[in-house]
N, C-alpha and C positions, 0 to 999 in steps of 0.2 A: 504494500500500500504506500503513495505518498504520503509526504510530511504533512501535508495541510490534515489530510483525513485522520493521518495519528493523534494531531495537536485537536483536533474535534470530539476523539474518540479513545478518554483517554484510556492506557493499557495496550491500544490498540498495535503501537509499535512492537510489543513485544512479537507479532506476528512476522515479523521483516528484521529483527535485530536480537532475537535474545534464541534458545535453547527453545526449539520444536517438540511437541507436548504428543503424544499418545489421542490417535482420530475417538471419539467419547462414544460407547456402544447404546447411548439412553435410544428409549424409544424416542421416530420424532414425533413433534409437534406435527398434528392433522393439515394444520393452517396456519401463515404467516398472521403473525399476531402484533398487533398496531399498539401506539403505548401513547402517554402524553398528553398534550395541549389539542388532543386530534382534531377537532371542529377547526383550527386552527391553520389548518392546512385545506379545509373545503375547498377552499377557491380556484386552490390549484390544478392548470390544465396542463397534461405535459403529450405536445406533438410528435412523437416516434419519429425518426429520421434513420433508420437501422443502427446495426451495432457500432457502425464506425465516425458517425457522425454525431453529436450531441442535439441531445431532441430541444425543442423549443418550450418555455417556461411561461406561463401566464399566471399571476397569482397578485392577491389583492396586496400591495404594497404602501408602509413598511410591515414585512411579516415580526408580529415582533410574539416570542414564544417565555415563558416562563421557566421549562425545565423542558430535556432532553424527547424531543416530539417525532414519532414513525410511524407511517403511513402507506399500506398497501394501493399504490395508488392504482393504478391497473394489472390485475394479474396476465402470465405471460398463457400458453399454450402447447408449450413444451412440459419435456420431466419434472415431476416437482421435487424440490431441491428436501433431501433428508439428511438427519446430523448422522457428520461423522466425514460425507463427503466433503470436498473440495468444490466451493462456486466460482464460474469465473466473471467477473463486474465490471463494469465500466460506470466512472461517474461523470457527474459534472458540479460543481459547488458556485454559489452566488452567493453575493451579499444580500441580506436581507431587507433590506433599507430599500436600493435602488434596482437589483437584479443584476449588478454587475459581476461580468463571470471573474469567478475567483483561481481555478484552475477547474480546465477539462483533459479529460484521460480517455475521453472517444478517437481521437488519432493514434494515439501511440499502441491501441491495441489492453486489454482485458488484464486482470488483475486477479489472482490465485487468489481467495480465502477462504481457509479450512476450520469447516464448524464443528470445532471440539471444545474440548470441556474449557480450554483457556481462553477460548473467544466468549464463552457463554459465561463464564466467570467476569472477565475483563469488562464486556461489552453483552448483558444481558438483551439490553432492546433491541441491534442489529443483529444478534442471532434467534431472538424468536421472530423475526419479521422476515428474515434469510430462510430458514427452516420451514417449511410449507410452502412457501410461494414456487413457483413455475417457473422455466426458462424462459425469458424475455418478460417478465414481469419488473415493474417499474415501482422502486419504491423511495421516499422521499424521509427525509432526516434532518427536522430541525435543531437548533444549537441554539441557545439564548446567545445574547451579546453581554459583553460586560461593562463593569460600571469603570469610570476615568481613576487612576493611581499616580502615587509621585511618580512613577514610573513610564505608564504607560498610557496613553487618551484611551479612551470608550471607543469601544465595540459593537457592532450592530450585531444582530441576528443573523446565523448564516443558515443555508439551504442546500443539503448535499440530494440530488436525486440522482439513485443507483436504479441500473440495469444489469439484472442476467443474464449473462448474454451464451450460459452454459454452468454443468454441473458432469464432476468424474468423483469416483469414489478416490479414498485416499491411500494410496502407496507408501508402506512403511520404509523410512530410510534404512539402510544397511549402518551396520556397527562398525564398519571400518571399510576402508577400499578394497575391492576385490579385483582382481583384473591378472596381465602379463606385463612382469616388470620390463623396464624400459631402460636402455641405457643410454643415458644424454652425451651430446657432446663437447670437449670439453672445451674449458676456459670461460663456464657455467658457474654460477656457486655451485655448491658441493653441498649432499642434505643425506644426512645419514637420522636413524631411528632408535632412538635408547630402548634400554629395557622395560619400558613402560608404553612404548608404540607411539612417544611423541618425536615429530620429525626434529631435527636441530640443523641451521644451518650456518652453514660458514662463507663467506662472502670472500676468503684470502685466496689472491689472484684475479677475480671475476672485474673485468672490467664495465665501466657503465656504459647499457645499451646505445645502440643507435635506434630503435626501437623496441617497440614489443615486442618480448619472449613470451611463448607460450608452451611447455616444454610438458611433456607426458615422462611420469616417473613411474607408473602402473596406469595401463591405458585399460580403462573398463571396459564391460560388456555387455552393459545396461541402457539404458534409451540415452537421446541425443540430446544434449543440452541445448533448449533454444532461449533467445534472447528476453522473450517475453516469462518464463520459469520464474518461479520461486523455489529455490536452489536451499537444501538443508545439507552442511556442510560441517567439517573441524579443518581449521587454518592456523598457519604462524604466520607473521610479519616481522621481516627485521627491514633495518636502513641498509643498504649498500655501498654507502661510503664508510661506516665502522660494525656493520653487522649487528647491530644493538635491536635488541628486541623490546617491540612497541605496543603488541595486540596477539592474541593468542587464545582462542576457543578451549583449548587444552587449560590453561591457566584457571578458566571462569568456572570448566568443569562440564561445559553442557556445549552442544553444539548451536549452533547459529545458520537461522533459516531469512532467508529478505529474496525480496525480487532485484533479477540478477538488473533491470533496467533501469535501477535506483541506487545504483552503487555509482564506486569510482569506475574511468573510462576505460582503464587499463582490468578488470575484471571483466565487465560488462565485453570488451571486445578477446579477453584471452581465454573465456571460458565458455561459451556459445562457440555450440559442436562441437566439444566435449560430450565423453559420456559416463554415464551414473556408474561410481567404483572406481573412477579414474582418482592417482592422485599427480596433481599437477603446477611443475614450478611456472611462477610469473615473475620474470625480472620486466619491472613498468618504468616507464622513464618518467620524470617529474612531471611532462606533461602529460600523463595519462594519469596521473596518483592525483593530489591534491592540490594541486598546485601553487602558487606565489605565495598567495594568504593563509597556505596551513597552519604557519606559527599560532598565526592569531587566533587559528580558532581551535587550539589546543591540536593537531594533527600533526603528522611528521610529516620531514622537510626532503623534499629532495628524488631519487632514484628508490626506489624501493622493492624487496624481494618478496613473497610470499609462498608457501606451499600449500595447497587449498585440497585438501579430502571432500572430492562429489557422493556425498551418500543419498542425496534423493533430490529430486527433481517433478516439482508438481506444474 
């Protein structure tokens, strides 16, 4: 999911950034279940324009909502979506004041979320309103605004309305990479495996790239990673100018699951077609990592290496 939708729905990141949760076997809900300020959202018309395009919004403006408001706004005609599987969404978010769009995600293509027990935990209203509704069914999520801080000015009301635009049951990630190992060539860092099955890397000799490396260390045997995936994975990151280690899945203890189109450039292009059980070094060049203003926003600087274990791909 994007940032805006995380920042609306809160918990919600831990779907894209934290340690992937076990798909939840409850029975589902019969019918997508609407929550809220719901009269609140009558007004609202929403014009279908298909899955790629953002539908047209008509609704009495300013919407203004008291507490967290969902609304089946037209059911779809396809599968109906039951917990446990994986939905795939498309939104578009407005301000609620004027209707100005805030971020759409009908271009760039649909959005993995899987409805288990940590979305239904997290995000109670978006997964009863997910769960029962149908493929292509249209449903609408209001957000109050907030009041002005020393900090911060006031907030309107925002308006996320989500489309189904599909539903697959959920594929359990593997425990570790499976595949045939691979032998790199050299004047690569070098990534050897302790006795605890954490990779370590050593960057002495490895010169910095002239581009993207995307280098298979056990090339898997499992589906193909494509661009649009939410990717569940265990990685290390060191720098490449002194090898120091910055970020590491292994460290936190759990693995790390986010859609691969919402990361840095240099993943997003070195791990698309790849496949699931693959594990795979990425030496990224600074313009593919974080670029100029990492410092400032707490990131590392520079050339960077990673080793990224593919254990599932939804």
């Amino acid at each position: 999911m994007r940032r805006l939708l995380a920042m609306l729905i809160p918990g919600l990141l831990l779907l894209t950034a934290c340690g992937g949760s076990p798909a939840t076997t409850a029975t589902p809900e019969p019918t997508s279940q609407s929550a809220g300020d719901v009269a609140k959202l009558d007004s609202l018309k929403v014009s279908d324009n298909g899955d790629k395009k953002a539908p047209g919004l008509d609704f009495t403006k300013p919407l203004d909502v008291t507490q967290q408001t969902i609304k089946l706004v037209t059911d779809g005609t396809g599968d109906k979506v039951k917990a446990g599987q994986v939905a795939q969404i498309t939104y578009i978010a407005v301000d609620g004041h004027d209707g100005k769009t805030l971020e759409d995600t009908f271009p760039t293509g649909s959005q993995p979320v899987e409805l288990n027990d940590q979305l239904k935990t997290n995000s109670a209203v978006l997964y009863n309103a997910l769960v029962g509704a149908k493929v292509g069914a249209d449903i609408a999520f209001a957000v109050p605004g907030t009041a002005a801080s020393a900090e911060a000015a006031a907030t309107s009301s925002q308006l996320v309305v989500f489309k189904i635009t599909g539903v697959k049951d959920a594929v359990k990630p593997l425990d570790k990479p499976e595949g045939d190992t691979v032998t790199p060539p050299a004047g690569l860092p070098t990534v050897k495996v302790d006795d605890k099955g954490v990779p370590q890397i050593s960057v002495d000799g490895a010169k910095a790239p002239q581009a993207l490396v995307s280098q298979d260390l056990i090339k898997g045997k499992g589906a193909v990673v494509k661009e649009t995936d939410t990717l569940t994975v265990n990685y290390v990151g060191v720098t490449l100018a002194d090898g120091k280690k910055f970020d590491s899945s292994y460290d936190k203890g759990q693995t790390a699951s986010f859609a691969l189109n919402g990361v840095i450039k240099g993943w997003t292009q070195g791990l698309t077609g790849k496949t699931v059980g693959s594990r795979v070094l990425l030496v990224i060049p600074k313009s593919l990592a974080y670029g100029d203003g990492a410092a400032a926003q707490g990131q590392p600087t520079g050339d960077l290496v990673f080793v990224v274990d593919i254990l599932g791909a939804q």
